[in-house]
mmCIF file of the N, C-alpha and C atoms, coordinates in Angstrom:
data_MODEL
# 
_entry.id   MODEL 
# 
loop_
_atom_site.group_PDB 
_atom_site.id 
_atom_site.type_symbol 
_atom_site.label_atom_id 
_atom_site.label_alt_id 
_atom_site.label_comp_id 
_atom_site.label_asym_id 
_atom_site.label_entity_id 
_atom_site.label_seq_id 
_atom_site.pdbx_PDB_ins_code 
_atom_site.Cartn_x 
_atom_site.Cartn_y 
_atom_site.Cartn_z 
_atom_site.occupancy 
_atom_site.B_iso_or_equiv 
_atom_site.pdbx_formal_charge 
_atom_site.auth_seq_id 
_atom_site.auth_comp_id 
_atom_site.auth_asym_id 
_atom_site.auth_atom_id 
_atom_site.pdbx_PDB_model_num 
ATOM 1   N N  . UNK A 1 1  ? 76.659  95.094  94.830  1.00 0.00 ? 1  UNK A N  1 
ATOM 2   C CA . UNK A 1 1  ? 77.885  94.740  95.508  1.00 0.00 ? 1  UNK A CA 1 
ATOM 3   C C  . UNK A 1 1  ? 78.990  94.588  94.464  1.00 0.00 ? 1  UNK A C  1 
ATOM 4   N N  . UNK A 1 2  ? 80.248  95.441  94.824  1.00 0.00 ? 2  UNK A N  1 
ATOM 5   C CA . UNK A 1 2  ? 81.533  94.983  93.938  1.00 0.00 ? 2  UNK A CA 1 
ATOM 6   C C  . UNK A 1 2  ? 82.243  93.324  94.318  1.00 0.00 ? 2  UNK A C  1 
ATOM 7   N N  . UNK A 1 3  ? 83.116  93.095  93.834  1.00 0.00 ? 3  UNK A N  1 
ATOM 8   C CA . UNK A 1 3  ? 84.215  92.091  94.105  1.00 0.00 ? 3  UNK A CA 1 
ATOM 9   C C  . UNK A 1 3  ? 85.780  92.561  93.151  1.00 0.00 ? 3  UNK A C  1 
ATOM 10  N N  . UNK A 1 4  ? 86.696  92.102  93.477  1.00 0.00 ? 4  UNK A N  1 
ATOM 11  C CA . UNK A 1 4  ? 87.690  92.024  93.278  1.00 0.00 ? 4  UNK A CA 1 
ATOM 12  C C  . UNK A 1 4  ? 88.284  90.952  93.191  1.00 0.00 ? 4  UNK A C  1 
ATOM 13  N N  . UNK A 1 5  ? 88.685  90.725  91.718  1.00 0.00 ? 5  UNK A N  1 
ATOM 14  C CA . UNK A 1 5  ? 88.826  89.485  91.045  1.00 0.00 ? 5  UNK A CA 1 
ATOM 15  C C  . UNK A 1 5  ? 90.711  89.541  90.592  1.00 0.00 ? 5  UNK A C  1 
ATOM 16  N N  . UNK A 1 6  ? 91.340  88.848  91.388  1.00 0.00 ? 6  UNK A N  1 
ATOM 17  C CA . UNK A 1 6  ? 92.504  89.062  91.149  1.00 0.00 ? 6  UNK A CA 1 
ATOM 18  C C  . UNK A 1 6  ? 92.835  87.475  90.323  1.00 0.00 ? 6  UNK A C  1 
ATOM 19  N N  . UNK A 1 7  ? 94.104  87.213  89.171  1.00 0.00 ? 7  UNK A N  1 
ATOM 20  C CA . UNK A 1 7  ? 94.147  86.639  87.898  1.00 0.00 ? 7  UNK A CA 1 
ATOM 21  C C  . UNK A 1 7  ? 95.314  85.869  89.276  1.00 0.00 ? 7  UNK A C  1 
ATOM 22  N N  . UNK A 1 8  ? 95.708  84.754  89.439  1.00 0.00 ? 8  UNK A N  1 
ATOM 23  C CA . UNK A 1 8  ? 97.045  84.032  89.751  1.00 0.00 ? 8  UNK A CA 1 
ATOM 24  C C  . UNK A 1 8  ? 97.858  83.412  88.750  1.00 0.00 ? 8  UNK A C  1 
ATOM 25  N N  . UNK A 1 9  ? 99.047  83.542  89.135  1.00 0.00 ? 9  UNK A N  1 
ATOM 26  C CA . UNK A 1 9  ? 100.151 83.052  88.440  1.00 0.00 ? 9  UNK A CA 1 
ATOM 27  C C  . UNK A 1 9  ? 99.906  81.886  88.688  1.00 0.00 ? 9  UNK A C  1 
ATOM 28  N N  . UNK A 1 10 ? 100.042 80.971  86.979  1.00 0.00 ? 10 UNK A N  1 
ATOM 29  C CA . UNK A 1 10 ? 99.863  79.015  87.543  1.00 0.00 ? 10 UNK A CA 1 
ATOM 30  C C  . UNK A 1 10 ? 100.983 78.198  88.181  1.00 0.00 ? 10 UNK A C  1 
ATOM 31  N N  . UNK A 1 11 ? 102.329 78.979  88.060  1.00 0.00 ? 11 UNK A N  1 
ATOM 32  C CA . UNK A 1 11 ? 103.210 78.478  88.719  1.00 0.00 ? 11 UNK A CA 1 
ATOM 33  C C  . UNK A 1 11 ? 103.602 78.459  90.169  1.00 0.00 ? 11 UNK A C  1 
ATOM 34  N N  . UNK A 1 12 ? 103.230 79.978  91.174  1.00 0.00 ? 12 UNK A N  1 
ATOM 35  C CA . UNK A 1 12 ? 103.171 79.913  92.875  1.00 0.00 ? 12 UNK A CA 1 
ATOM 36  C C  . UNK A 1 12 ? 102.190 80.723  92.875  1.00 0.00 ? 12 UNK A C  1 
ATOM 37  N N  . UNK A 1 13 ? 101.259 80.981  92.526  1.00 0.00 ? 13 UNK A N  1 
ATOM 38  C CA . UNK A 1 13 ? 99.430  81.381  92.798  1.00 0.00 ? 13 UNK A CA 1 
ATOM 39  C C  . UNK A 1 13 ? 99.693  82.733  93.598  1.00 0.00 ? 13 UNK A C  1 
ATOM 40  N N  . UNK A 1 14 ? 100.451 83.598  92.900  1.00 0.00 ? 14 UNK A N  1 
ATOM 41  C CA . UNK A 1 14 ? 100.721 85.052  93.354  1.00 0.00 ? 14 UNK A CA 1 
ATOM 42  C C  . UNK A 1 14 ? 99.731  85.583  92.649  1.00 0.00 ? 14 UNK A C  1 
ATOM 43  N N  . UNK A 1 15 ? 98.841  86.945  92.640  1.00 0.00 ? 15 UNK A N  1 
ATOM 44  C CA . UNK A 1 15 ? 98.486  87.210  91.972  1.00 0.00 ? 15 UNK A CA 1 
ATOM 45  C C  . UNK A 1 15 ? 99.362  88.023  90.951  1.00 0.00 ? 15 UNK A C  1 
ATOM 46  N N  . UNK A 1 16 ? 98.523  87.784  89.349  1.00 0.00 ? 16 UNK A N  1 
ATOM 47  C CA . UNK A 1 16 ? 99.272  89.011  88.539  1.00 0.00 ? 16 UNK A CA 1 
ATOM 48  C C  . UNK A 1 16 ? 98.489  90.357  88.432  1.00 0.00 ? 16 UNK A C  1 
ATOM 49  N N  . UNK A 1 17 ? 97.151  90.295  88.579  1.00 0.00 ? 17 UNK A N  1 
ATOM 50  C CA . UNK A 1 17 ? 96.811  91.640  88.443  1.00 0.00 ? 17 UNK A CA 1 
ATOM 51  C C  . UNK A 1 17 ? 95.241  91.479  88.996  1.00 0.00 ? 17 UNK A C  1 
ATOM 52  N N  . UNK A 1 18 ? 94.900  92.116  89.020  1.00 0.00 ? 18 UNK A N  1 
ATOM 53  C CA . UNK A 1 18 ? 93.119  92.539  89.287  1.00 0.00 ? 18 UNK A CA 1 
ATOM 54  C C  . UNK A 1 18 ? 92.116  93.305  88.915  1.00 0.00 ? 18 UNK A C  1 
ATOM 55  N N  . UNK A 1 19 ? 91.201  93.537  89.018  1.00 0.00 ? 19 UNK A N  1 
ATOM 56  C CA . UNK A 1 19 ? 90.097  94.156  88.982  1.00 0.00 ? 19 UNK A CA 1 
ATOM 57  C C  . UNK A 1 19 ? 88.929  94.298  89.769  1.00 0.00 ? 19 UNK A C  1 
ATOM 58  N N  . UNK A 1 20 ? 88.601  95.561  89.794  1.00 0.00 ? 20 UNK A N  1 
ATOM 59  C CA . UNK A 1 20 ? 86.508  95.541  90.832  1.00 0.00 ? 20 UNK A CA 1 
ATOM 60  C C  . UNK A 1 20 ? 85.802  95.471  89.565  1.00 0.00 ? 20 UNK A C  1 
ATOM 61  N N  . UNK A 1 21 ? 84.944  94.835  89.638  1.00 0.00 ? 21 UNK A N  1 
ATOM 62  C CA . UNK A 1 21 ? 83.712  94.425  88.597  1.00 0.00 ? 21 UNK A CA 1 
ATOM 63  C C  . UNK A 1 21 ? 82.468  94.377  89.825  1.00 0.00 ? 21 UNK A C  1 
ATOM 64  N N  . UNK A 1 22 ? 81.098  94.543  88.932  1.00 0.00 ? 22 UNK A N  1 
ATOM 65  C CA . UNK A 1 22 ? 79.931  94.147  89.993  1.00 0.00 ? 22 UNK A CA 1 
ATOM 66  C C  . UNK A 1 22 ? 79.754  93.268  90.212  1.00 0.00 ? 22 UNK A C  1 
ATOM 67  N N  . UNK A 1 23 ? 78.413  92.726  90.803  1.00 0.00 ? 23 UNK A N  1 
ATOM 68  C CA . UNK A 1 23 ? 78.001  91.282  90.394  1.00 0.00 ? 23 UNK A CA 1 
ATOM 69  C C  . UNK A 1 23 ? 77.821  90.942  89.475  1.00 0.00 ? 23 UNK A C  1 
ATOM 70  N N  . UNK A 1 24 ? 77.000  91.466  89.104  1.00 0.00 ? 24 UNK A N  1 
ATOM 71  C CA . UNK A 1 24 ? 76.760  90.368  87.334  1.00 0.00 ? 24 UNK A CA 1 
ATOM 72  C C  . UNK A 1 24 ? 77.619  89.810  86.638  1.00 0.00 ? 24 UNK A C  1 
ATOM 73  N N  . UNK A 1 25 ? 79.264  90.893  86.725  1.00 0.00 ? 25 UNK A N  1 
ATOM 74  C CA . UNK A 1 25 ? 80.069  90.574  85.738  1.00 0.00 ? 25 UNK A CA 1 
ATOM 75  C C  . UNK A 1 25 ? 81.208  89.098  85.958  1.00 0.00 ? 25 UNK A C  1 
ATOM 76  N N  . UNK A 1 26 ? 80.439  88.735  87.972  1.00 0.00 ? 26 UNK A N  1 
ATOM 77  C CA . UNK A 1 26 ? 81.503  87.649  88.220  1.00 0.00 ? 26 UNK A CA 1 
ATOM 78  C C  . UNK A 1 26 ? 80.712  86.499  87.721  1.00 0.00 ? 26 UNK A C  1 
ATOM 79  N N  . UNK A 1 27 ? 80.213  86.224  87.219  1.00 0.00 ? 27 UNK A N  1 
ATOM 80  C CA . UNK A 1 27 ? 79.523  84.911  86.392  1.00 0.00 ? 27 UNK A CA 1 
ATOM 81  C C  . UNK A 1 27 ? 80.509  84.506  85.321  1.00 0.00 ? 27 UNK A C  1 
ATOM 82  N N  . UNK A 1 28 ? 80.262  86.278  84.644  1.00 0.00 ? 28 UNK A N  1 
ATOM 83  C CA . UNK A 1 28 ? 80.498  85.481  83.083  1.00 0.00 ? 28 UNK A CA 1 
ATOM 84  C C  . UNK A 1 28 ? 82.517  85.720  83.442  1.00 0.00 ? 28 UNK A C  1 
ATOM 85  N N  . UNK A 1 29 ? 82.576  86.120  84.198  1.00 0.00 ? 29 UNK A N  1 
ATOM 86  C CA . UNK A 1 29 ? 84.126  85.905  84.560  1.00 0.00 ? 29 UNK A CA 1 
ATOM 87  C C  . UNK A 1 29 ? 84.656  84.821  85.008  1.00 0.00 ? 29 UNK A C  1 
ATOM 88  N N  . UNK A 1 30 ? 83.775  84.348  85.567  1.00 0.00 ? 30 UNK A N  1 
ATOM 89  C CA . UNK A 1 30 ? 83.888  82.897  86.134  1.00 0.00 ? 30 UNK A CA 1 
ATOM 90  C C  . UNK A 1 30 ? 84.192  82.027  85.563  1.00 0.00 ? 30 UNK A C  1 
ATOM 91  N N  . UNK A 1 31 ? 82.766  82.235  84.121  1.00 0.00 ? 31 UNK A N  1 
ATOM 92  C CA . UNK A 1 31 ? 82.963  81.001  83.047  1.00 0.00 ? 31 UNK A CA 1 
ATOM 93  C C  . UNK A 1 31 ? 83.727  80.865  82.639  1.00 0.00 ? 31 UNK A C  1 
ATOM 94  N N  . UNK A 1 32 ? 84.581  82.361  81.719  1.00 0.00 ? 32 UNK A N  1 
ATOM 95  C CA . UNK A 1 32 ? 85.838  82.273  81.111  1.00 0.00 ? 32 UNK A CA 1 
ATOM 96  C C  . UNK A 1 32 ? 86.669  81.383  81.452  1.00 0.00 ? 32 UNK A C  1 
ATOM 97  N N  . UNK A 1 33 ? 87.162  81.767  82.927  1.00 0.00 ? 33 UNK A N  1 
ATOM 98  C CA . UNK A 1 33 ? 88.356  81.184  83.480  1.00 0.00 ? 33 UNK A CA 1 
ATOM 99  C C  . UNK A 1 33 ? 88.219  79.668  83.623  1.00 0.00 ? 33 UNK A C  1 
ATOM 100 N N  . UNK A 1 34 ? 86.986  79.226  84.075  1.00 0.00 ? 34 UNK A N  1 
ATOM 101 C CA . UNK A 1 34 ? 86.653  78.069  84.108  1.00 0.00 ? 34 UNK A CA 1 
ATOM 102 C C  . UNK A 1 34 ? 87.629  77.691  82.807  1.00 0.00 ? 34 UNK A C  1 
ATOM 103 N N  . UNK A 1 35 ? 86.563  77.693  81.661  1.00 0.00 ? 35 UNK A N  1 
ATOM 104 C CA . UNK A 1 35 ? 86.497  77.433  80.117  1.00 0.00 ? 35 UNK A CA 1 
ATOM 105 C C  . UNK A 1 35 ? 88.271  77.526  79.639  1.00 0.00 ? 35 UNK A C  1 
ATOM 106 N N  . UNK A 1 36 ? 88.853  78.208  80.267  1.00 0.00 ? 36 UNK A N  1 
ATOM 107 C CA . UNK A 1 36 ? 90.417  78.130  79.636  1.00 0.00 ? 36 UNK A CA 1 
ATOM 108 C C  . UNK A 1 36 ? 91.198  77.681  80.916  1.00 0.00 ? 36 UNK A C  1 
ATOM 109 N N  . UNK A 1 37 ? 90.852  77.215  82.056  1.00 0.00 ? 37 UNK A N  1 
ATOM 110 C CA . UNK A 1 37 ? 91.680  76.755  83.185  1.00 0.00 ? 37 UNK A CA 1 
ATOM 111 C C  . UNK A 1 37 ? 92.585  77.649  83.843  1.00 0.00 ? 37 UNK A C  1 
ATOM 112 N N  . UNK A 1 38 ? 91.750  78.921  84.009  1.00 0.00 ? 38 UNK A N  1 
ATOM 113 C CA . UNK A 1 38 ? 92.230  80.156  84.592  1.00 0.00 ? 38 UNK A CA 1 
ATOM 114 C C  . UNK A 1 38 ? 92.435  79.921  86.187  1.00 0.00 ? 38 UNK A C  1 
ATOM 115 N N  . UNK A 1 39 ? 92.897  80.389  86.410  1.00 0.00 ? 39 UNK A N  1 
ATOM 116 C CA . UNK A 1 39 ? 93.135  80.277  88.644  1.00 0.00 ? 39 UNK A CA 1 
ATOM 117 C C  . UNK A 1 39 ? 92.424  81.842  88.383  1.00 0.00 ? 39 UNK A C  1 
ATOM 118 N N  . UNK A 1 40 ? 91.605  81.916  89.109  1.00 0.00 ? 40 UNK A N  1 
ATOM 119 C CA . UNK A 1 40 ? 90.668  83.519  89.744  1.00 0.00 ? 40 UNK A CA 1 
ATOM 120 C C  . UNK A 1 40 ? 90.833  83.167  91.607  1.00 0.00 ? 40 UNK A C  1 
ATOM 121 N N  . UNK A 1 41 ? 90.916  84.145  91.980  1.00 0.00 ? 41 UNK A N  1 
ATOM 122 C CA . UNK A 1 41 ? 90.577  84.723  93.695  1.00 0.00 ? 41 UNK A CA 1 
ATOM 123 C C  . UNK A 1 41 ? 89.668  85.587  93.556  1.00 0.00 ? 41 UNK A C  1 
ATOM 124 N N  . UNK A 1 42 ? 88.796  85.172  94.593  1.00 0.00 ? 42 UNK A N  1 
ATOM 125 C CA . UNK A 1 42 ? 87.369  86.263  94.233  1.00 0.00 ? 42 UNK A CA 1 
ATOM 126 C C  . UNK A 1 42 ? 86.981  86.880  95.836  1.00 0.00 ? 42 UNK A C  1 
ATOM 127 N N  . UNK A 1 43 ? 86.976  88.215  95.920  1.00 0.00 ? 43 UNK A N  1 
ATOM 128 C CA . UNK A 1 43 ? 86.380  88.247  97.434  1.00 0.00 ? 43 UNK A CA 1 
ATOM 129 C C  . UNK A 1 43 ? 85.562  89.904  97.348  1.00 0.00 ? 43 UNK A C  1 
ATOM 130 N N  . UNK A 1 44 ? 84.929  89.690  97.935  1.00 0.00 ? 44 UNK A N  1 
ATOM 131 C CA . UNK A 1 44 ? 84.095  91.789  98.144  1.00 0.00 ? 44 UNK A CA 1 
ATOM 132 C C  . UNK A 1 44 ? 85.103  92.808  98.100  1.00 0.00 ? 44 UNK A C  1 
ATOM 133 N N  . UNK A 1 45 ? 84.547  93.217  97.336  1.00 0.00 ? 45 UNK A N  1 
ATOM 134 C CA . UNK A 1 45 ? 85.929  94.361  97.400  1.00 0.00 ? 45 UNK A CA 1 
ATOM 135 C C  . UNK A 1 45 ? 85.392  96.089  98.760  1.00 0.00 ? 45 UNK A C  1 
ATOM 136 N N  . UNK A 1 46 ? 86.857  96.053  99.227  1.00 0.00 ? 46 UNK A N  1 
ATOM 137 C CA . UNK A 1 46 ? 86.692  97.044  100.292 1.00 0.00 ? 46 UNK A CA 1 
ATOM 138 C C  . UNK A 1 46 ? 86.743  98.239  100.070 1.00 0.00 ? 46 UNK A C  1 
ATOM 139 N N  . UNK A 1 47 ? 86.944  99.196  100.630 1.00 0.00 ? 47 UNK A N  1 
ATOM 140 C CA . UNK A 1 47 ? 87.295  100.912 100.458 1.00 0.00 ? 47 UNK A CA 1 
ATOM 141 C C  . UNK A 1 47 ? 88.488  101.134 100.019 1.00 0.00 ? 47 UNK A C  1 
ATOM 142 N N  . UNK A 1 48 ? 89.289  99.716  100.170 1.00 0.00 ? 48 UNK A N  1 
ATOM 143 C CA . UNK A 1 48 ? 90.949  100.087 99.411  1.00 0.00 ? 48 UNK A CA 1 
ATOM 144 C C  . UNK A 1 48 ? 90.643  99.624  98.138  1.00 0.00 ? 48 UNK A C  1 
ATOM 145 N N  . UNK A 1 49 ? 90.084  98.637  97.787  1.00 0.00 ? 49 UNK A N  1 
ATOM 146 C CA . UNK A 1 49 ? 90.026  98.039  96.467  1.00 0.00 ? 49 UNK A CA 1 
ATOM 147 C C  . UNK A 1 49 ? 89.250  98.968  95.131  1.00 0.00 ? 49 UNK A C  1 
ATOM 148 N N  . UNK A 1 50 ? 88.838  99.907  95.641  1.00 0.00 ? 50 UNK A N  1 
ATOM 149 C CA . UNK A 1 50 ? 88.072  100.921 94.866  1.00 0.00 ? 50 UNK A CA 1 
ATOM 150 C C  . UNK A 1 50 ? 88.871  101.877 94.272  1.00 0.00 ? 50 UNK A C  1 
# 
């Protein structure tokens, strides 16, 4: 399964940009953002997101 991991702006939580990654890669994406106080939106990515 993909996802689509879009980055938010910390000031009105627009996104700035995105990416499809698989599963595996939303872990260690996760942590990052965690680890530096990143805002992530995470959802399955569709037939447009490809």
């Amino acid at each position: 399964m993909r996802f689509e991991i879009m980055r938010l702006d910390d000031v009105d939580g627009t996104a700035v940009d995105s990416t499809v990654v698989d599963a595996a890669s939303v872990d260690r994406i996760v942590r990052q953002a965690a680890a530096t106080g990143q805002r992530v939106y995470i959802r399955p990515a569709g037939s447009a997101a490809s």
